[in-house]
C-alpha positions in Angstrom: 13.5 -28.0 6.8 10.6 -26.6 5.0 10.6 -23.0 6.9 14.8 -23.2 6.3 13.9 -23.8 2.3 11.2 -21.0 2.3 13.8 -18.7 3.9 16.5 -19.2 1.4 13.6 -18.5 -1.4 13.1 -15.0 0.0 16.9 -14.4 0.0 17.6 -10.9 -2.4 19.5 -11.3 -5.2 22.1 -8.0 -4.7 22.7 -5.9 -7.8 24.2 -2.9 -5.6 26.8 -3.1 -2.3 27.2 0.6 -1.7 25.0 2.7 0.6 22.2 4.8 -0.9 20.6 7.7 1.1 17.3 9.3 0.2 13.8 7.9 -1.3 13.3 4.2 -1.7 10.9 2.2 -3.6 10.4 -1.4 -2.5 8.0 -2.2 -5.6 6.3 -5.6 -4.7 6.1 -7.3 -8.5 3.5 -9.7 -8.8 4.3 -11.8 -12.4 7.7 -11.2 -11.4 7.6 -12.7 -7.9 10.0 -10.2 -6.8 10.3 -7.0 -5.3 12.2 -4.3 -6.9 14.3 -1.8 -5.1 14.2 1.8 -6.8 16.4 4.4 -5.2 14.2 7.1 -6.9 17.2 10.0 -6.9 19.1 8.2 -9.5 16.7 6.1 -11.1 18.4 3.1 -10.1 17.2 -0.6 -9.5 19.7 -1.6 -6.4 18.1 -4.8 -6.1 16.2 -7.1 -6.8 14.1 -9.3 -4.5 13.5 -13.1 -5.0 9.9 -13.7 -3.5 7.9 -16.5 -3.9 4.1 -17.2 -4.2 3.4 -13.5 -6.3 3.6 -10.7 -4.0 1.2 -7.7 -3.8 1.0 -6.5 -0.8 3.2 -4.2 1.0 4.6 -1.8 4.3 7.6 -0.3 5.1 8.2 0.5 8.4 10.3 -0.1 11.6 13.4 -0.8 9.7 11.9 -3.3 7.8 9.8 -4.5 4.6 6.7 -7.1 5.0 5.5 -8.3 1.7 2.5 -10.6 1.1 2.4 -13.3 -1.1 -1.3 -14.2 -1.6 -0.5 -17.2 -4.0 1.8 -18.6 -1.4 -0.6 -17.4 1.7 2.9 -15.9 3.3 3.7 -13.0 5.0 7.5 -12.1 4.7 9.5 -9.8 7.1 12.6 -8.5 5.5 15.5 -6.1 6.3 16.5 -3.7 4.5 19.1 -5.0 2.8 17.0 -7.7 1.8 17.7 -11.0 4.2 14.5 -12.9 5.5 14.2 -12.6 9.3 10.7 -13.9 9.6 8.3 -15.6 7.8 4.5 -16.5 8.5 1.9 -18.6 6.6 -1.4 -17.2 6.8 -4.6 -19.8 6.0 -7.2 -17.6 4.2 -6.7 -14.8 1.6 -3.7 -12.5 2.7 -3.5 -9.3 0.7 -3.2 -5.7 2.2 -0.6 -5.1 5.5 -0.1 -2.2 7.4 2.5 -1.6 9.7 2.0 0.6 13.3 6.0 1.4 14.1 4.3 2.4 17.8 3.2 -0.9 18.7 5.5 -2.8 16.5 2.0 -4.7 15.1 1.7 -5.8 11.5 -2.2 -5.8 10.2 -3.2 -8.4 7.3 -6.3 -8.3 5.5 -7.9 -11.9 4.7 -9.7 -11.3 1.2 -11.4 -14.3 1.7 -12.6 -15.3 5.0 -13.7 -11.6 6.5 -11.2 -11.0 8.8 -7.6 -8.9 9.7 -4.7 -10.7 11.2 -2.9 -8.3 13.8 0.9 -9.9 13.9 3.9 -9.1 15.8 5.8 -7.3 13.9 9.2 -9.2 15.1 8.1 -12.4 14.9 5.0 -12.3 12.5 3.2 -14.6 15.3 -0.8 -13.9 15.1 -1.7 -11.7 17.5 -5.4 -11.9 17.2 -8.1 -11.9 14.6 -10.4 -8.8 13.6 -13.9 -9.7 12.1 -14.7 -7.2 8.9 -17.3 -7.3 6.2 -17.2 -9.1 3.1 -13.6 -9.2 1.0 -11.3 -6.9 3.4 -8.8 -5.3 1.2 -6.6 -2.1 1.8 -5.4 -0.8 5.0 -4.5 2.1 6.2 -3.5 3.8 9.7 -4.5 7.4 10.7 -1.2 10.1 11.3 -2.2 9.9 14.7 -1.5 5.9 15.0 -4.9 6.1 16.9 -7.5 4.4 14.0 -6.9 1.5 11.9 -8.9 1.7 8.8 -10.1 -1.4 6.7 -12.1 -1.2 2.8 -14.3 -3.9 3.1 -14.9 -4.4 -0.6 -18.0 -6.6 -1.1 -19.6 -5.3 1.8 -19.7 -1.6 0.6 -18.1 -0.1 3.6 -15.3 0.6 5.7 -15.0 -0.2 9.1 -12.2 1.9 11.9 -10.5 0.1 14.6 -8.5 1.0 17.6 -5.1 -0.7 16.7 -3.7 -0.7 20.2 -7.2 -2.2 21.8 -8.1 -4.3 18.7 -11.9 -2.9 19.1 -14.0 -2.5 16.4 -15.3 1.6 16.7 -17.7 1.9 14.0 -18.1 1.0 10.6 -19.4 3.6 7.7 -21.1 3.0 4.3 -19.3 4.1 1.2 -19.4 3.7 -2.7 -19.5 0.6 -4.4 -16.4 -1.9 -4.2 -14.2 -0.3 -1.9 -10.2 -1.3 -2.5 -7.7 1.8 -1.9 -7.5 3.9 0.9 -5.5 6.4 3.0 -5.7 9.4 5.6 -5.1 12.9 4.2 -2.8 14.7 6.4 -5.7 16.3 9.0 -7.1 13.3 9.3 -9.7 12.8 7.0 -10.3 9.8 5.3 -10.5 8.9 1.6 -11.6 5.7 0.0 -11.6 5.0 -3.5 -14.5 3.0 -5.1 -13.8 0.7 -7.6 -17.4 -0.4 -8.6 -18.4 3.6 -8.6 -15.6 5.5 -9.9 -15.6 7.8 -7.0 -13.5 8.6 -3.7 -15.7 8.5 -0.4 -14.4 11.4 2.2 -14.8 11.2 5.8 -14.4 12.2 9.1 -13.7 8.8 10.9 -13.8 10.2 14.2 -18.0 10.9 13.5 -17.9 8.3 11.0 -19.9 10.8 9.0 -19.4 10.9 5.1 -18.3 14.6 3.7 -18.3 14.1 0.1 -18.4 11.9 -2.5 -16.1 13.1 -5.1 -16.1 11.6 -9.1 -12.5 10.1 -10.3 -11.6 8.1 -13.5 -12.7 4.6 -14.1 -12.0 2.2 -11.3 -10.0 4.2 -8.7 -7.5 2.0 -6.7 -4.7 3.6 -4.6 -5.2 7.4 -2.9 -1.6 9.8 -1.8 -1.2 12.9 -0.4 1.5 16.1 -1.3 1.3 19.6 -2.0 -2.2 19.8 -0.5 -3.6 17.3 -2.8 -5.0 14.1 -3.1 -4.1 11.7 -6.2 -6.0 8.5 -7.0 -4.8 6.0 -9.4 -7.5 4.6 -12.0 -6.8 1.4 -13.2 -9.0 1.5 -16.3 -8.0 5.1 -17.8 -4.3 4.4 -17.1 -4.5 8.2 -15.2 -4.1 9.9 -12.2 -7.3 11.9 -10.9 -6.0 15.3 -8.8 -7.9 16.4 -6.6 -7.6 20.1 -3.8 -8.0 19.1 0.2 -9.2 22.3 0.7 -12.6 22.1 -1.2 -12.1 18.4 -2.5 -12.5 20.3 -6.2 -10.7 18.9 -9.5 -7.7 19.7 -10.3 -6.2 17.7 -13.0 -6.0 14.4 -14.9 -2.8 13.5 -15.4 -2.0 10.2 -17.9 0.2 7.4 -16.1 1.6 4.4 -17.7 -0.6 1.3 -17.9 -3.0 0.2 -15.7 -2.0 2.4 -12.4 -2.2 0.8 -9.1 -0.3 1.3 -5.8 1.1 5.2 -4.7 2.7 6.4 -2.6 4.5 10.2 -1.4 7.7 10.4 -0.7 9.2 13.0 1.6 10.1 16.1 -0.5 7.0 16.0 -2.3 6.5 13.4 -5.3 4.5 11.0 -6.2 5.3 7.7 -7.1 2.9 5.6 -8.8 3.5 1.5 -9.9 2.1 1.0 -13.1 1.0 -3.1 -13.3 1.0 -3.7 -17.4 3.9 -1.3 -18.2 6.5 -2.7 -15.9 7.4 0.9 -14.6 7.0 3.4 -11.8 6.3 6.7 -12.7 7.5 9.6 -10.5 5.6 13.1 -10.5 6.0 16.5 -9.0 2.7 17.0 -6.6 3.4 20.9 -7.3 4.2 20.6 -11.3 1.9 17.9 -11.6 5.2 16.7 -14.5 6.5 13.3 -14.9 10.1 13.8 -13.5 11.2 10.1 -14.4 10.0 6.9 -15.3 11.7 3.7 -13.7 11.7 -0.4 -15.0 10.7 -2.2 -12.8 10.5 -6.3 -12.5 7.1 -7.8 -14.1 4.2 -6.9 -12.7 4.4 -4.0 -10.3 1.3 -4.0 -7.8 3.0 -1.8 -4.4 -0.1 -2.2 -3.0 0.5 -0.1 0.5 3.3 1.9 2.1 6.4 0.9 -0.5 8.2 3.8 0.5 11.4 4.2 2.6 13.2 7.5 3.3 16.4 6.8 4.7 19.7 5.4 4.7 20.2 1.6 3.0 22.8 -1.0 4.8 
């Protein structure tokens, strides 16, 4: 009965019944213990989510959304329209996922006890456990599918994996505090450091460091359009732009408050959750302008892949 009541928690509260096409936002909303669906053509909120235990972390993928509720220790696997069809409850510290469509495998990073959880992504049933360094945090899979990348905050590093095999390949210094990080389109790695206000580049197939290049006070999520990388900082309430070609500054763009998960849609924006502003700000990676600002429900922390490009039931 108590899996039947957690179920009915997670059940969305519907504000919209027609079909939307184009770029979604599913905008995990921590005070708020919600999710909030942005269709971010119109500006619309078509739903809002009910979700329990504070959610933060998030990834869209396979035709559905898996939210984690770190409060609650619960993983969530929703469809799109907003109806629970698994749920897990994970001992430990659950707070970045990753989804690999290929192998249909859910990754959760256990902030407290040093360790992923690799879940089917149908059932949310463990899998296995990965061991990481101290305080694993964001996630991120390569465009390949072929490395699963882990910031390992308190231990000052990030370490690569081989999702399909599960084996740990190597494991590579970086700045201080790791948190956010993604893979640029040709593959390279970047990590931003919240302890040393920079991004750490590299090429995870040497696992050798390339640069380390200087952002705004305490970096946290990293996206990629228009040839360019953009990293939230938290503390500035900006977003640092920076050139894949020569990893060189490009601008500093002001955000709303306290700037946290990004993420690019398909035809080139950015979209960026702002935590103490209750909005998501949208920007044109070739402009570099604000095209809209969207309300959102308290607390907006889209801490991973929050983005869906496609066609709502």
């Amino acid at each position: 009965m108590s899996r039947l009541r957690d179920l009915a928690l997670g059940l969305s509260l519907t504000l919209a019944a027609l079909p939307a096409a184009g770029e979604i936002a599913f905008v995990t909303c921590q005070t708020g213990d919600a999710v909030s669906v942005l269709d971010l053509d119109t500006g619309a909120e078509r739903a809002r989510w009910e979700v329990p235990g504070k959610p933060a972390g998030i990834a869209v993928g396979g035709g559905a959304v898996f939210v984690v509720s770190p409060d609650s220790k619960t993983v969530r696997r929703y469809g799109l329209s907003g109806e629970v069809t698994a749920s897990a409850r994970l001992d430990g510290g659950p707070i970045g996922a990753v989804y690999h469509p290929g192998l249909d495998r859910l990754f959760v990073s256990d902030w407290y006890n040093a360790r992923l959880w690799a879940l089917d992504g149908t059932t949310l049933e463990v899998q296995a456990e990965l061991p990481t360094g101290a305080a694993p945090a964001g996630l991120a899979l390569s465009p390949d599918g072929r490395l699963l990348a882990a910031a390992e905050r308190d231990a000052d590093r990030i370490s690569l994996y081989d999702p399909a095999t599960l084996a740990l390949l190597r494991s590579v210094p970086v700045g201080s505090r790791p948190f956010g990080l993604g893979f640029a389109p040709d593959g390279r790695l970047f990590v931003g450091n919240v302890g040393s206000n920079d991004v750490t580049v590299i090429t995870p197939a040497r696992g050798a460091v390339l640069a380390t290049v200087s952002v705004g006070e305490r970096p946290y999520g990293v996206a990629f359009a228009a040839g360019r990388a953009f990293v939230t900082n938290q503390y500035e309430n900006t977003l640092s732009v920076i050139s894949l070609e020569d990893l060189s500054p490009v601008a500093t763009l002001e955000t709303g408050e306290y700037p946290e998960g990004i993420a690019a849609t398909a035809d080139g924006r950015i979209a960026v959750a702002n935590w103490f502003d209750n909005t998501l700000s949208v920007i044109d990676a070739e402009t570099l302008e604000t095209v809209s600002v969207l309300d959102t429900a308290d607390g907006p922390r889209a801490f991973g892949a929050f983005l869906f490009d496609g066609v709502l039931p």
